[in-house]
Kinemage of the C-alpha trace (Angstrom):
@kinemage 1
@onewidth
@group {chain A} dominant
@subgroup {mainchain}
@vectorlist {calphas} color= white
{ca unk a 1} P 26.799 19.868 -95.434
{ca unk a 2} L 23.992 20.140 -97.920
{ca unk a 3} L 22.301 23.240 -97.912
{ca unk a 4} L 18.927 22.488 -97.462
{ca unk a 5} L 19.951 20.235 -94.478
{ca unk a 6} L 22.002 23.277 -93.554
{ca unk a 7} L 18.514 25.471 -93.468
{ca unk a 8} L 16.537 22.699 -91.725
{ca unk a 9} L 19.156 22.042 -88.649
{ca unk a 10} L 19.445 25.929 -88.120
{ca unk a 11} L 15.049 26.098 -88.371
{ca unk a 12} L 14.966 23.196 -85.758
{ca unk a 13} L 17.848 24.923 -83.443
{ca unk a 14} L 15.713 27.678 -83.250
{ca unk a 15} L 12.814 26.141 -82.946
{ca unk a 16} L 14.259 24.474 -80.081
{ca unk a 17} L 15.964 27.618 -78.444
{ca unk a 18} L 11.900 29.052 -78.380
{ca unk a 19} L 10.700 26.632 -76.862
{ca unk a 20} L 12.965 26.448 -74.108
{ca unk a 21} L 13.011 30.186 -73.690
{ca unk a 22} L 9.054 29.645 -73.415
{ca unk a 23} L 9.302 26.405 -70.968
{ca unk a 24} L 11.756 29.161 -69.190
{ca unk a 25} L 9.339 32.331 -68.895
{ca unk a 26} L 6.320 30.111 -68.080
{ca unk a 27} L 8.284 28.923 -64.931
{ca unk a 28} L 9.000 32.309 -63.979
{ca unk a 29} L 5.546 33.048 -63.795
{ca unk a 30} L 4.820 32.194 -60.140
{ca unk a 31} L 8.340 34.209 -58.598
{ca unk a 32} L 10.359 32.944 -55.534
{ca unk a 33} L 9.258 35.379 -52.724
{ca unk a 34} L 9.523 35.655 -48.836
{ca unk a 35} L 5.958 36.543 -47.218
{ca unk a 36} L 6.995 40.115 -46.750
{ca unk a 37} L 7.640 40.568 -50.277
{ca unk a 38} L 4.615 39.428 -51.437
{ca unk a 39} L 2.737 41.746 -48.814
{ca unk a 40} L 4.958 44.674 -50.063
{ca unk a 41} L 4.279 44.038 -53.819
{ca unk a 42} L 0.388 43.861 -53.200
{ca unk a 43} L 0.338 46.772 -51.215
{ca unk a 44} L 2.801 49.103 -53.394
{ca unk a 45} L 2.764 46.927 -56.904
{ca unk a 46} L 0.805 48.802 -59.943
{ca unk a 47} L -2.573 47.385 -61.104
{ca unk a 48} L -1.694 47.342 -65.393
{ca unk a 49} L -5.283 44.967 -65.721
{ca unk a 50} L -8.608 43.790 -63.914
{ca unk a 51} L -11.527 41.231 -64.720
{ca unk a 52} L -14.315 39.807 -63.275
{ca unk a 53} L -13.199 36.840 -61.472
{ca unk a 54} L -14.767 33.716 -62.630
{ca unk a 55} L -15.937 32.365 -59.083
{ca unk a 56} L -17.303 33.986 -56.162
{ca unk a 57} L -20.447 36.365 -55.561
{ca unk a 58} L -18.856 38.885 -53.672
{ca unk a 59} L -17.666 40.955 -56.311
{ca unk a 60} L -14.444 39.591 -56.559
{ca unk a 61} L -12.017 41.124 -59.211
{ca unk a 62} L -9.019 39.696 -60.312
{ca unk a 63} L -6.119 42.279 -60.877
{ca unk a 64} L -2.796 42.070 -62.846
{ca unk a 65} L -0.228 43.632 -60.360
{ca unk a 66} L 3.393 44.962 -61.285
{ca unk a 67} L 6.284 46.844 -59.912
{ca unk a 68} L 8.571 46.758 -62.812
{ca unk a 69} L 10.253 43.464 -61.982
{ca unk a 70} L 7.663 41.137 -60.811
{ca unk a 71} L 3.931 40.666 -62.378
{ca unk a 72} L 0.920 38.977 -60.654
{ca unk a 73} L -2.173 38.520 -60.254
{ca unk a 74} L -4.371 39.227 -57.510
{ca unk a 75} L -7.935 38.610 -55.976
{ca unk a 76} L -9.883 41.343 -54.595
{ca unk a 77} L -13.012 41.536 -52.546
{ca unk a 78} L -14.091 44.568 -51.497
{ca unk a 79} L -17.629 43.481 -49.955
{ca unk a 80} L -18.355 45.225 -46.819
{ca unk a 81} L -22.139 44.505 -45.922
{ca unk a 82} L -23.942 44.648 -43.136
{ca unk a 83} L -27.733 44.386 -42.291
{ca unk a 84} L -29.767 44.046 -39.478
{ca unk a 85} L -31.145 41.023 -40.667
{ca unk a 86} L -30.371 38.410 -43.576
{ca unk a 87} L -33.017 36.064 -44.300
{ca unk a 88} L -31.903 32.746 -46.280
{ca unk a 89} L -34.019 29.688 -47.128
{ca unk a 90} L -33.435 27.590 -44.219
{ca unk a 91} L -33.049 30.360 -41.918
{ca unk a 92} L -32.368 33.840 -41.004
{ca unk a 93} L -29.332 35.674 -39.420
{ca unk a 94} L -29.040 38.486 -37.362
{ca unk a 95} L -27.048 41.431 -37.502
{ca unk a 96} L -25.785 39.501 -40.768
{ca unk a 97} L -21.721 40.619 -41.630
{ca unk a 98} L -20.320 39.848 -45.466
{ca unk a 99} L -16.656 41.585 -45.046
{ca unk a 100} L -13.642 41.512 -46.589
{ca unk a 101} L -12.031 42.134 -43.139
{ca unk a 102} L -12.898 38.995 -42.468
{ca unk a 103} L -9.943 37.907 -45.332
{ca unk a 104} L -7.225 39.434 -43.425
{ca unk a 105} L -8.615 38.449 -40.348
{ca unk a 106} L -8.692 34.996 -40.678
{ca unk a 107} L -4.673 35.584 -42.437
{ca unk a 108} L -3.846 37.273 -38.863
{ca unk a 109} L -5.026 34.555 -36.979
{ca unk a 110} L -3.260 31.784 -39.377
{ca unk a 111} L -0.178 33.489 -38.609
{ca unk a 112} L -0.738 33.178 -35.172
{ca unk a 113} L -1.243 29.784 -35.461
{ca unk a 114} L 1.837 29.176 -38.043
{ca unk a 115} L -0.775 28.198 -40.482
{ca unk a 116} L 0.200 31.302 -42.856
{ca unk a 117} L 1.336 28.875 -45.573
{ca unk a 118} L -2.521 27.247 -46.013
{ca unk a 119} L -3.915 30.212 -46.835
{ca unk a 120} L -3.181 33.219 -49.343
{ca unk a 121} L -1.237 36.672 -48.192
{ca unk a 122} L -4.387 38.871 -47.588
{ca unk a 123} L -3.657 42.584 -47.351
{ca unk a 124} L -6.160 45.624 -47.115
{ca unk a 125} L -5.467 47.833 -50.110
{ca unk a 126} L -7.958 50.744 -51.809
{ca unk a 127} L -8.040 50.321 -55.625
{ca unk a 128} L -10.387 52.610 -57.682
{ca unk a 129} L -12.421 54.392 -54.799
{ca unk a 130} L -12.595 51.037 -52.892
{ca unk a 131} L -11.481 49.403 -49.987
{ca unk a 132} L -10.752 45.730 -49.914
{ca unk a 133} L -8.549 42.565 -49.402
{ca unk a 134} L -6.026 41.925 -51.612
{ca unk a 135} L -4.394 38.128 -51.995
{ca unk a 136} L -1.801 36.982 -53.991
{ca unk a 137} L -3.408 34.617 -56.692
{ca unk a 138} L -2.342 31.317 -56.049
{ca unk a 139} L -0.841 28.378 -58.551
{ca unk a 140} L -4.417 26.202 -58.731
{ca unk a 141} L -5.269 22.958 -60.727
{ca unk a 142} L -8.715 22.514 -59.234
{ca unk a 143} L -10.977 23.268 -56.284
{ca unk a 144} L -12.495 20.265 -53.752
{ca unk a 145} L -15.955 21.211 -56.004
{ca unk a 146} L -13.924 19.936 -58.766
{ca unk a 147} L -12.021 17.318 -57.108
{ca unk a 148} L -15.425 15.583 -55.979
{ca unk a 149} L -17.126 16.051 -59.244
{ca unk a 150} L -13.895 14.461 -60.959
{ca unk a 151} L -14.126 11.665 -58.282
{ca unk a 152} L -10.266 12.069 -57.818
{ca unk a 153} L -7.678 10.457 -55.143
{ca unk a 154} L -4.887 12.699 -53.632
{ca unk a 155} L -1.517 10.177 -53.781
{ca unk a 156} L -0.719 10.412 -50.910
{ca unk a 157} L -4.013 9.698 -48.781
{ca unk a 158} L -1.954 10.712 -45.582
{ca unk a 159} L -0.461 13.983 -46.515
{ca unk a 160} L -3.896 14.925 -47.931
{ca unk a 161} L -5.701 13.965 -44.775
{ca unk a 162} L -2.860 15.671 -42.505
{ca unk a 163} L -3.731 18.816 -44.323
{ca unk a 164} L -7.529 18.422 -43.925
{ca unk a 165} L -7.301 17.770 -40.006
{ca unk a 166} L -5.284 21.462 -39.676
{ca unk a 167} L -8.523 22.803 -42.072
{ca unk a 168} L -11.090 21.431 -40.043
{ca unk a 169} L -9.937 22.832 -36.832
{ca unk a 170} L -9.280 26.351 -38.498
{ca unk a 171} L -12.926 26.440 -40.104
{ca unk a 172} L -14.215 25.661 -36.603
{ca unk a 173} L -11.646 28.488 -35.000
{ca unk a 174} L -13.165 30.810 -37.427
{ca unk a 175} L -16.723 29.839 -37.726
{ca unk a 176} L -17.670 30.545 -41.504
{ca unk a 177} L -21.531 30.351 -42.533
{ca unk a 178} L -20.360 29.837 -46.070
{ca unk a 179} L -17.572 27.350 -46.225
{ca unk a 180} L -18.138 25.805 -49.358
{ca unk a 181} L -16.214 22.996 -51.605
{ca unk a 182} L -14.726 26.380 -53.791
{ca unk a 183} L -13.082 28.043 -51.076
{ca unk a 184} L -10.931 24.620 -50.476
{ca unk a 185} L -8.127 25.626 -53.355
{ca unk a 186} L -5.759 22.282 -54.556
{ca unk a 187} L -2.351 22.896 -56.446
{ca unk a 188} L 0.340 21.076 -57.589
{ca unk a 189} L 1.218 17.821 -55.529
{ca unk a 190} L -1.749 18.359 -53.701
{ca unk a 191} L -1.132 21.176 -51.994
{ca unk a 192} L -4.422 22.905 -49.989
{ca unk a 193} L -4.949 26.468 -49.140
{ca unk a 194} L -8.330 27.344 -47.649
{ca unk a 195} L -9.587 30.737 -48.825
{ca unk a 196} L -12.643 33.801 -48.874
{ca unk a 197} L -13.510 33.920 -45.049
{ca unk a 198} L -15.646 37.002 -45.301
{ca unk a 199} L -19.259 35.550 -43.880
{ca unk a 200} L -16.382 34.018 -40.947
{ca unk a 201} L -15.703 35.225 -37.167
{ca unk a 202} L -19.613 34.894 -36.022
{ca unk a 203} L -19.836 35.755 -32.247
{ca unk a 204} L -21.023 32.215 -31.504
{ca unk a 205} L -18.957 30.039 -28.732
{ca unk a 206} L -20.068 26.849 -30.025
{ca unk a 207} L -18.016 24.722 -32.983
{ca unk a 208} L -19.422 24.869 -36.408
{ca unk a 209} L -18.355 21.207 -36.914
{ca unk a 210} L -17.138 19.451 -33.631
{ca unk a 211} L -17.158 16.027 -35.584
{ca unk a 212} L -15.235 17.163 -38.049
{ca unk a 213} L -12.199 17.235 -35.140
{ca unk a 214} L -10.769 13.498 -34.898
{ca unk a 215} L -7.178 14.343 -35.338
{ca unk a 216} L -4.678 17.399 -34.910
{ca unk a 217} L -1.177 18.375 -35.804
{ca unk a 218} L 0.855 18.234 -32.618
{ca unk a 219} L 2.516 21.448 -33.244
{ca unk a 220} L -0.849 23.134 -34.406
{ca unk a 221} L -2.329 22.261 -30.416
{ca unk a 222} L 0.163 23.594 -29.043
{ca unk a 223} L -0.017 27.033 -30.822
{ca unk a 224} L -4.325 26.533 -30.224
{ca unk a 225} L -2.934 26.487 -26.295
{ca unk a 226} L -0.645 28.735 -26.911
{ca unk a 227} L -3.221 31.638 -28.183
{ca unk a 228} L -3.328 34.769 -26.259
{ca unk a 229} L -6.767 37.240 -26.629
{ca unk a 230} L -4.457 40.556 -26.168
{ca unk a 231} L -1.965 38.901 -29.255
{ca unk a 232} L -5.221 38.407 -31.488
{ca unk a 233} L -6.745 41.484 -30.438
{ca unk a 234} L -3.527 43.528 -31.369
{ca unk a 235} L -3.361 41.793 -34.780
{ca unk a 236} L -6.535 42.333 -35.578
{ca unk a 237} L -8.037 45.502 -33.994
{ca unk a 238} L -8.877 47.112 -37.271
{ca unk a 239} L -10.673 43.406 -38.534
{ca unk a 240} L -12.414 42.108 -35.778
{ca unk a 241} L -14.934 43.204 -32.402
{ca unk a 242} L -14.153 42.606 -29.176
{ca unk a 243} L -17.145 40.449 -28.815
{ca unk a 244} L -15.696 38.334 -32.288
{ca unk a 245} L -12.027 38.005 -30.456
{ca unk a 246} L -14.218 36.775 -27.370
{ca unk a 247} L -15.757 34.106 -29.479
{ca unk a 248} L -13.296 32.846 -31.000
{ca unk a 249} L -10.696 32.306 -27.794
{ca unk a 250} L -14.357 30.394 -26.447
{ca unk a 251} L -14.008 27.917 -29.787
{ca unk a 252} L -10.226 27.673 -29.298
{ca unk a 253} L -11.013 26.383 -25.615
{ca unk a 254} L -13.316 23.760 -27.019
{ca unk a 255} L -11.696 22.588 -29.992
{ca unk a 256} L -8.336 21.863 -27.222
{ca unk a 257} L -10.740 20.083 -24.472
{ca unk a 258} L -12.075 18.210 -27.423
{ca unk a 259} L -8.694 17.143 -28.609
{ca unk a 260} L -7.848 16.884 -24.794
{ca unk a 261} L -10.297 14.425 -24.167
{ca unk a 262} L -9.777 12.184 -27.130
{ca unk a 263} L -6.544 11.724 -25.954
{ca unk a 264} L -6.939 10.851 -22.426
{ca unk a 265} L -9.625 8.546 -23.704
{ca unk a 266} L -7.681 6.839 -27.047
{ca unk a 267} L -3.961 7.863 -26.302
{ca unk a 268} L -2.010 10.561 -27.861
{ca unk a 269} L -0.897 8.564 -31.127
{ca unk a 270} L -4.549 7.927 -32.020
{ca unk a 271} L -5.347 11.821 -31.719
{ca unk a 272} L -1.909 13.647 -32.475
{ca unk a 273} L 0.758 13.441 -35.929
């Protein structure tokens, strides 16, 4: 073979062995880990970086995490405010709460619910003085902010809206004062994870959104019927009151009449997937 052909075919080999090595590494980024791994590497793993996260007004940092094996990154929020009173332009809120506990809180509660896989792994970790939650930063194209700026169409309309239903009735389980288009996270194929809960769990018995409620996941009622105070109150006793437990097993028993309702009135197809 000529030479120079020689040189150019060994040039493009290469070339062609880096990029795959790179296609290879950049899949590796996001690892392959059960739920209790991930918990155990953001609780143990070793912060090598931090920034300012780009979003949020609670402080939030975003950490590079690594035990030697596995690097991550990570979002932490280690607001803990309270005041007496909180005065905001259209109104003003008493004994006004901005907590990270809220974060692992509302992670408690999803796992209760076997909604775990719609939100982030939130853990409580200290980091530089300071206490805070600690999530596992998720694989994210775009937020709903973006989404509805971009004017852009899930797919699949159905597996989009099937997601949205099990949202809806969590954000009116947890009763957040500042769910916003951000905190509604969108990856690849569409996938939704709901995040930053910490102005959440308001001792208030009514829904935040009861029109927001016109269908449910079958299996997601049944674990809303299912939900017992003492498991919640266990799984959260360093997070939550007693008085914010109380409140929230009063919107659990109106989000299920609501449901129940609906479906005596419009049949259980109509209501349930």
């Amino acid at each position: 073979m000529n030479p120079v052909r020689l040189r150019r075919s060994a040039v493009i080999l290469a070339a062609l062995l880096w990029l795959t090595c790179t296609l290879f590494a950049v899949g590796a980024d996001e690892p392959t880990l059960t739920t209790e791994q991930i918990k155990q590497f953001l609780l143990t793993a070793k912060v090598v970086n931090s920034r300012q996260a780009k979003k949020g007004i609670t402080h939030t940092l975003r950490l590079t995490l690594s035990d030697g094996t596995v690097t991550h990154d990570a979002s932490f929020q280690p607001i803990d405010e309270h005041k007496s009173e909180m005065k905001f332009a259209t109104h003003t809120e008493i004994n006004f709460v901005d907590s990270y506990k809220y974060n692992i809180a509302a992670y408690a509660l999803a796992e209760l619910l076997n909604m775990e896989d719609m939100l982030p792994v939130y853990v409580e970790r200290k980091w530089e003085g300071k206490v805070g939650s600690l999530s596992w930063w998720l694989p994210v194209k775009m937020d709903e902010a973006e989404r509805y700026k971009q004017k852009l169409t899930a797919p699949d309309t159905d597996a989009w809206n099937n997601q949205m239903y099990k949202i809806r009735v969590f954000d009116n389980l947890v009763y957040d004062t500042d769910a916003n288009l951000t905190n509604l996270l969108i990856g690849e194929n569409w996938k939704i994870w709901r995040i930053d809960f910490t102005r959440a769990f308001r001792p208030f018995n009514e829904l935040t959104d009861p029109k927001a409620l016109v269908r449910c996941d079958r299996h997601l009622l049944e674990k809303l019927k299912a939900l017992d105070a003492n498991a919640l109150t266990e799984k959260t006793k360093h997070y939550l009151t007693k008085d914010e437990v109380k409140a929230v097993m009063q919107r659990r028993d109106k989000i299920v009449a609501q449901f129940q309702k609906m479906i005596a009135e419009k049949g259980e197809n109509e209501v349930l997937y």
